[in-house]
BALOBA-1460 file (C-alpha; in Angstrom, 3 decimals):
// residues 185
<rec num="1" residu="x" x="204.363" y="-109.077" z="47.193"/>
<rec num="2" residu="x" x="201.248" y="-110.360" z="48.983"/>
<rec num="3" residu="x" x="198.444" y="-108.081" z="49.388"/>
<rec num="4" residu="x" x="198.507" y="-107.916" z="52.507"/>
<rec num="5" residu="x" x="201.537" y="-107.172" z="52.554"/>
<rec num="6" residu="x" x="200.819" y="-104.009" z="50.224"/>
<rec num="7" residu="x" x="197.758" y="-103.265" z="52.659"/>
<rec num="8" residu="x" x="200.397" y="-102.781" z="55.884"/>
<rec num="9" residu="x" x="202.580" y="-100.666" z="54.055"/>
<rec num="10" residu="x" x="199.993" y="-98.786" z="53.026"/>
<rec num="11" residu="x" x="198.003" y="-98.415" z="56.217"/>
<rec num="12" residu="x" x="201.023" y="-97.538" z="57.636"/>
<rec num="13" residu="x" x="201.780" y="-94.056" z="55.899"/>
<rec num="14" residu="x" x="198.557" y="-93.389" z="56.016"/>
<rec num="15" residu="x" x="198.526" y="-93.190" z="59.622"/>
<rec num="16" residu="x" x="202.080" y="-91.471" z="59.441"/>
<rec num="17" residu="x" x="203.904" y="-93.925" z="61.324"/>
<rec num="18" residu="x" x="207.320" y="-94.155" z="60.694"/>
<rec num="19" residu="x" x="209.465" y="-97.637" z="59.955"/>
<rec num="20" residu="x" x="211.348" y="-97.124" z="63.356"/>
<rec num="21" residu="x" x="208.234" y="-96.320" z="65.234"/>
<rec num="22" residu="x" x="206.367" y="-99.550" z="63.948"/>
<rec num="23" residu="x" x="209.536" y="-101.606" z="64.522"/>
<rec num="24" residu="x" x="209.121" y="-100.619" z="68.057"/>
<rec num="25" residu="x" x="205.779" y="-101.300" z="68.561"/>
<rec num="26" residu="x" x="205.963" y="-104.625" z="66.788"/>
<rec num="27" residu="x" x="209.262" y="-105.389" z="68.725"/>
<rec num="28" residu="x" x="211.106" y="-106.075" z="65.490"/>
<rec num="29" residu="x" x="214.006" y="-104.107" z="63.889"/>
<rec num="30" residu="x" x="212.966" y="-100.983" z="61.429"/>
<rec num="31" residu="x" x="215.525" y="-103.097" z="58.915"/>
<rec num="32" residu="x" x="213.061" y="-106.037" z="59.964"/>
<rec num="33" residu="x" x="210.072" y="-104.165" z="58.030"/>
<rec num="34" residu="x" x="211.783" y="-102.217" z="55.652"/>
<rec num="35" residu="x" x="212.554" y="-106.094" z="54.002"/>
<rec num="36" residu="x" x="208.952" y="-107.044" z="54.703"/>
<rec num="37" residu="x" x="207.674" y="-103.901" z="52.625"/>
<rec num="38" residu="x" x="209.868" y="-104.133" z="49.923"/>
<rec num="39" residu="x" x="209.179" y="-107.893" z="49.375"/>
<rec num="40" residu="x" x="212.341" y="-108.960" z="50.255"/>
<rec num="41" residu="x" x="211.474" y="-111.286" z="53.626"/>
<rec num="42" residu="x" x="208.415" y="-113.748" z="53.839"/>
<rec num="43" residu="x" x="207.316" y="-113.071" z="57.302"/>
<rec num="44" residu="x" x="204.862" y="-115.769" z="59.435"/>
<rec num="45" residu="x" x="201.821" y="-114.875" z="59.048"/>
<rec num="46" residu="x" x="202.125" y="-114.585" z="63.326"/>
<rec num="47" residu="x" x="203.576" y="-111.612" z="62.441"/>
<rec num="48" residu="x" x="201.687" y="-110.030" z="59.662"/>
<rec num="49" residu="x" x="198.906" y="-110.331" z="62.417"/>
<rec num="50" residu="x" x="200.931" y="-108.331" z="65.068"/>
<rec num="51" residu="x" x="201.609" y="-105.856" z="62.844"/>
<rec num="52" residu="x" x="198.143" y="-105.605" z="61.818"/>
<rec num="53" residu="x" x="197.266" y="-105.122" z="65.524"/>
<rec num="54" residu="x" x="199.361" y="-102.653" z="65.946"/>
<rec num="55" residu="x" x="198.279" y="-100.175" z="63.479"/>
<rec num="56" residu="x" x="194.632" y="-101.115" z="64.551"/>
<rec num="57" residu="x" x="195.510" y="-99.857" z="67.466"/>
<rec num="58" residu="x" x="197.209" y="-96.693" z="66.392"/>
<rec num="59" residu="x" x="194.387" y="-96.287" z="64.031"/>
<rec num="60" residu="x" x="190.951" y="-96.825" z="66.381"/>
<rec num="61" residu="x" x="193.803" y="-94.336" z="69.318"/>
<rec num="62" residu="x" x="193.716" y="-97.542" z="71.355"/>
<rec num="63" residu="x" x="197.427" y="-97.338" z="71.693"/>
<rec num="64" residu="x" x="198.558" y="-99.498" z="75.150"/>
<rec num="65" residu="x" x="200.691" y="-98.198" z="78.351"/>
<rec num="66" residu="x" x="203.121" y="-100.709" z="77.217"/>
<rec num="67" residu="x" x="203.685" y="-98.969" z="73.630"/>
<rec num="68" residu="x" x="205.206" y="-96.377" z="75.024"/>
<rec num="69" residu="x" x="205.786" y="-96.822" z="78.740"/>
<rec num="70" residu="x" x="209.940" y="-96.282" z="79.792"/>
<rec num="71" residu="x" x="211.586" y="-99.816" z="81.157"/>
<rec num="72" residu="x" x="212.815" y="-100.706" z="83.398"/>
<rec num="73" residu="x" x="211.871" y="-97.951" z="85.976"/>
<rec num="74" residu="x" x="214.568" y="-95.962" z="87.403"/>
<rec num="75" residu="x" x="213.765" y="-95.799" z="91.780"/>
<rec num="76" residu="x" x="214.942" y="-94.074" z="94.024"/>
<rec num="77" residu="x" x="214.858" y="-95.406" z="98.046"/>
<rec num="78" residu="x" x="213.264" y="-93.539" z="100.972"/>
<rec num="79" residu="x" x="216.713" y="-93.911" z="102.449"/>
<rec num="80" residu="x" x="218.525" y="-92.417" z="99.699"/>
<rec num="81" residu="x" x="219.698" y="-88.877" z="100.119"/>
<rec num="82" residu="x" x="218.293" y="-85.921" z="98.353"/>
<rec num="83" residu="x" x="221.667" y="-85.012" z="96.952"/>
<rec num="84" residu="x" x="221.576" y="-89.106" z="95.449"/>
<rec num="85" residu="x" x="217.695" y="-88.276" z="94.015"/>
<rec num="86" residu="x" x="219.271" y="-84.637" z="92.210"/>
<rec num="87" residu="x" x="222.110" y="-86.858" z="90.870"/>
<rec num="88" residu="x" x="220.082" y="-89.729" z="89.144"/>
<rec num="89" residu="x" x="217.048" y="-86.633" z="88.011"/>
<rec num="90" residu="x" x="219.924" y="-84.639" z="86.077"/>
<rec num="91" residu="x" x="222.236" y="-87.494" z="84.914"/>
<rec num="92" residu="x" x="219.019" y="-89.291" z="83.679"/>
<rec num="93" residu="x" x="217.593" y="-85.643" z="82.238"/>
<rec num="94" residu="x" x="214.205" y="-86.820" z="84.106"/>
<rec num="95" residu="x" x="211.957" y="-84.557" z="86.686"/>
<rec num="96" residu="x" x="210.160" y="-87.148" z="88.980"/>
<rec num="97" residu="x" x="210.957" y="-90.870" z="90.178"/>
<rec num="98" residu="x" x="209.065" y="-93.761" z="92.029"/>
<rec num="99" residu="x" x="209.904" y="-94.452" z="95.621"/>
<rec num="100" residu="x" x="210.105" y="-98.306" z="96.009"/>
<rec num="101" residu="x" x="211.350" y="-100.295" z="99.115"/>
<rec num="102" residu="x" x="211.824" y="-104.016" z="98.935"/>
<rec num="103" residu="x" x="210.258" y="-103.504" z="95.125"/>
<rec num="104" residu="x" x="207.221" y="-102.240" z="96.168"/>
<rec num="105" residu="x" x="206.551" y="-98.797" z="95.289"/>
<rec num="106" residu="x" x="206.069" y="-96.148" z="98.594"/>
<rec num="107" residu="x" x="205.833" y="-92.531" z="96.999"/>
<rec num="108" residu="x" x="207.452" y="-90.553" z="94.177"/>
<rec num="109" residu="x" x="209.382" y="-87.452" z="94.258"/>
<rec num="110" residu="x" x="209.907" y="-84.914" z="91.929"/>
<rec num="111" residu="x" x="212.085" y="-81.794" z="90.826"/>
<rec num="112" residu="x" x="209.776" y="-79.763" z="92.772"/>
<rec num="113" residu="x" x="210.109" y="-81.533" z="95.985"/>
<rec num="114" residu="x" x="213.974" y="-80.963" z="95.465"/>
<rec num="115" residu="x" x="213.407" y="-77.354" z="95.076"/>
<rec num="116" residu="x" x="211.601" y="-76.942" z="97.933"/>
<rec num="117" residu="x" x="213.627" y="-78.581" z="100.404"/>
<rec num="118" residu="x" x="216.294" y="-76.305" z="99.266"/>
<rec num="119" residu="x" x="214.456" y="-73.365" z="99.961"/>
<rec num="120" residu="x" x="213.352" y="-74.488" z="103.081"/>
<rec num="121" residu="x" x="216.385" y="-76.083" z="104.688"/>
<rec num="122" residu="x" x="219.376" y="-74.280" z="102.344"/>
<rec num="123" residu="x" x="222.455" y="-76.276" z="101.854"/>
<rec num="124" residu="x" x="221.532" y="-78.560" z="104.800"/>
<rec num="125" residu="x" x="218.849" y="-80.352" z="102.110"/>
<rec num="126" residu="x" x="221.602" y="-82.570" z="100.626"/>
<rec num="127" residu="x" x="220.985" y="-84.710" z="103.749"/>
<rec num="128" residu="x" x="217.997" y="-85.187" z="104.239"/>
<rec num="129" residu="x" x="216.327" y="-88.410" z="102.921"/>
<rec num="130" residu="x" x="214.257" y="-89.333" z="100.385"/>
<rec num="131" residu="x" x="211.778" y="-90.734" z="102.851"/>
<rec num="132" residu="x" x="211.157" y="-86.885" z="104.634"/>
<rec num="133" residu="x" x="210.052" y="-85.508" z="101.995"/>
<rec num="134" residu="x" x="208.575" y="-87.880" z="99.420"/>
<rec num="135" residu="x" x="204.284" y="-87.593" z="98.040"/>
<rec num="136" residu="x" x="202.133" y="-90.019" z="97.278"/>
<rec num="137" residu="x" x="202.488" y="-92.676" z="94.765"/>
<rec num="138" residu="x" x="202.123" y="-92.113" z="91.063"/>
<rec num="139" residu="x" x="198.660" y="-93.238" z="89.870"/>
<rec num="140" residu="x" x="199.159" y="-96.705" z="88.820"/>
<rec num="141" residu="x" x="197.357" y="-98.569" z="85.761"/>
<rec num="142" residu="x" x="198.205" y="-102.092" z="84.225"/>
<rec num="143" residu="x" x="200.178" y="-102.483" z="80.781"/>
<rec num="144" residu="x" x="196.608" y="-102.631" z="78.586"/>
<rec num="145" residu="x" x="195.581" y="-99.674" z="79.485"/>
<rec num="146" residu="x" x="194.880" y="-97.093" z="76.426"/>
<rec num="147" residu="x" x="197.035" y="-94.344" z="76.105"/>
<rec num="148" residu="x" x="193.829" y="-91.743" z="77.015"/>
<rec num="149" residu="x" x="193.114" y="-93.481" z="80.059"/>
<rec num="150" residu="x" x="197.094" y="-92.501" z="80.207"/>
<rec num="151" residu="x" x="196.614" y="-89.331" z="78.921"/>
<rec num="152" residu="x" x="194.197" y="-88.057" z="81.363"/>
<rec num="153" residu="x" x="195.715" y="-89.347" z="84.558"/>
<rec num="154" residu="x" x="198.579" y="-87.087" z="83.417"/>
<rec num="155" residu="x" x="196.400" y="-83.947" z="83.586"/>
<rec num="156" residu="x" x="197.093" y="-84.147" z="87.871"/>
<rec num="157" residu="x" x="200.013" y="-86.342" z="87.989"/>
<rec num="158" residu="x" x="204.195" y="-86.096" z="86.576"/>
<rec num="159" residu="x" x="203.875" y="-89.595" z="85.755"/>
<rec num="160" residu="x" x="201.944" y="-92.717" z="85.741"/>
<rec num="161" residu="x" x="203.025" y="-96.007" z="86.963"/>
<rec num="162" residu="x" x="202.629" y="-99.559" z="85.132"/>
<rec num="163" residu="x" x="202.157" y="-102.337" z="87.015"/>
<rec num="164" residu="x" x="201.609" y="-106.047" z="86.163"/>
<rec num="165" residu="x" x="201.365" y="-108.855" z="88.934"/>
<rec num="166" residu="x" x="202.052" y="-106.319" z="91.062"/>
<rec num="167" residu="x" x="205.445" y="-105.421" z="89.903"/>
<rec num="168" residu="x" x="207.006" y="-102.134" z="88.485"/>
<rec num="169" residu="x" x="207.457" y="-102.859" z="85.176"/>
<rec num="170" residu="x" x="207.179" y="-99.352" z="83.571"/>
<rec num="171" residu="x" x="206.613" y="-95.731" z="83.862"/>
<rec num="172" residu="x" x="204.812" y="-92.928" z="80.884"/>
<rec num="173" residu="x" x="205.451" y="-89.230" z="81.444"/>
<rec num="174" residu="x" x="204.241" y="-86.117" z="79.485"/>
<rec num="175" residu="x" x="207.246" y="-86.483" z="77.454"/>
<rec num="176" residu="x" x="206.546" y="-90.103" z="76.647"/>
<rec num="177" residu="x" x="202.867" y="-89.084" z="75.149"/>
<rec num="178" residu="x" x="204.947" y="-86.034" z="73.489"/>
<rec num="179" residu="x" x="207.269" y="-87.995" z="71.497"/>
<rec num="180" residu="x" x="204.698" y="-91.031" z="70.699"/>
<rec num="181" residu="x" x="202.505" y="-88.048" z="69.334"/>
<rec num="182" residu="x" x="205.764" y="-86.554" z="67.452"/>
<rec num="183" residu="x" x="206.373" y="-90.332" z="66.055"/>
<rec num="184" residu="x" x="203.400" y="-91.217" z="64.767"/>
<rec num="185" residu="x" x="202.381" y="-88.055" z="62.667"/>
């Protein structure tokens, strides 16, 4: 085995991340780097350096919104009913989603907006739209950004946004930075 190689594998309990969680981060299958370990796949040395990056990253906490961000982004329209917004936040087992129309994102709502338009209007809420009773966008940040940039934005916010080219292309809860911290350690 190259020592390299040995170096990764090593690196990599050190830090406590798991097979499966590398696998991810890399975007290669956990089988992928068990072989590498064990000596039984040459990889390119293209990816010897991604996987190097990776636990860099993981190693210096500059983990990236688009380690761990959730894609692709489940919306909700300012049309759809409150009833529809319920149904996708308890089949999905998820408290807040984006508002987008005609892909661009217009406001969020979240569990708590739900419960408060049933405690204001009763069993009439099921009808009213998304649009009545939606906030303010999630803060938004771009797929590079570090996981304590995430991490703090979170402190005010359900969620943060990631956009790139001005497109939706991910969302990072509390949970998310939950089970990345549960993962890694």
């Amino acid at each position: 085995m190259f020592p390299e190689i040995e170096e990764l594998k090593r690196k990599r309990k050190k830090l406590g991340v798991s097979q499966k969680k590398l696998a991810e981060l890399v975007g290669v299958s956990q089988p992928l780097i068990a072989r590498i370990e064990s000596g039984r796949f040459d990889p390119k040395l293209s990816l010897i350096k991604r996987i190097q990056k990776v636990l860099e990253e993981i190693e210096g906490g500059r983990v990236k919104a688009k380690a761990i961000m959730n894609s692709p982004v489940i919306t909700v329209s300012p049309e759809d009913s409150l009833k529809r917004a319920a149904e996708i936040m308890i089949e999905r087992e998820i408290s807040q989603l984006p508002v987008t129309y005609r892909k661009k994102v217009i406001g969020s709502i979240t569990e708590n907006d739900v419960v408060k338009a049933v405690v204001e209007k009763g069993s009439s809420a099921e009808s009213i739209r998304v649009g009545e009773v939606m906030n303010e966008p999630f803060p938004a940040v771009n797929p590079d950004e570090s996981l304590n940039t995430i991490s703090k934005l979170l402190f005010d916010s359900p969620a943060v946004l990631v956009i790139e080219e001005g497109e939706l292309v991910g969302i990072v809860t509390k949970q998310d930075v939950m089970k990345f911290l549960t993962q890694i350690r």
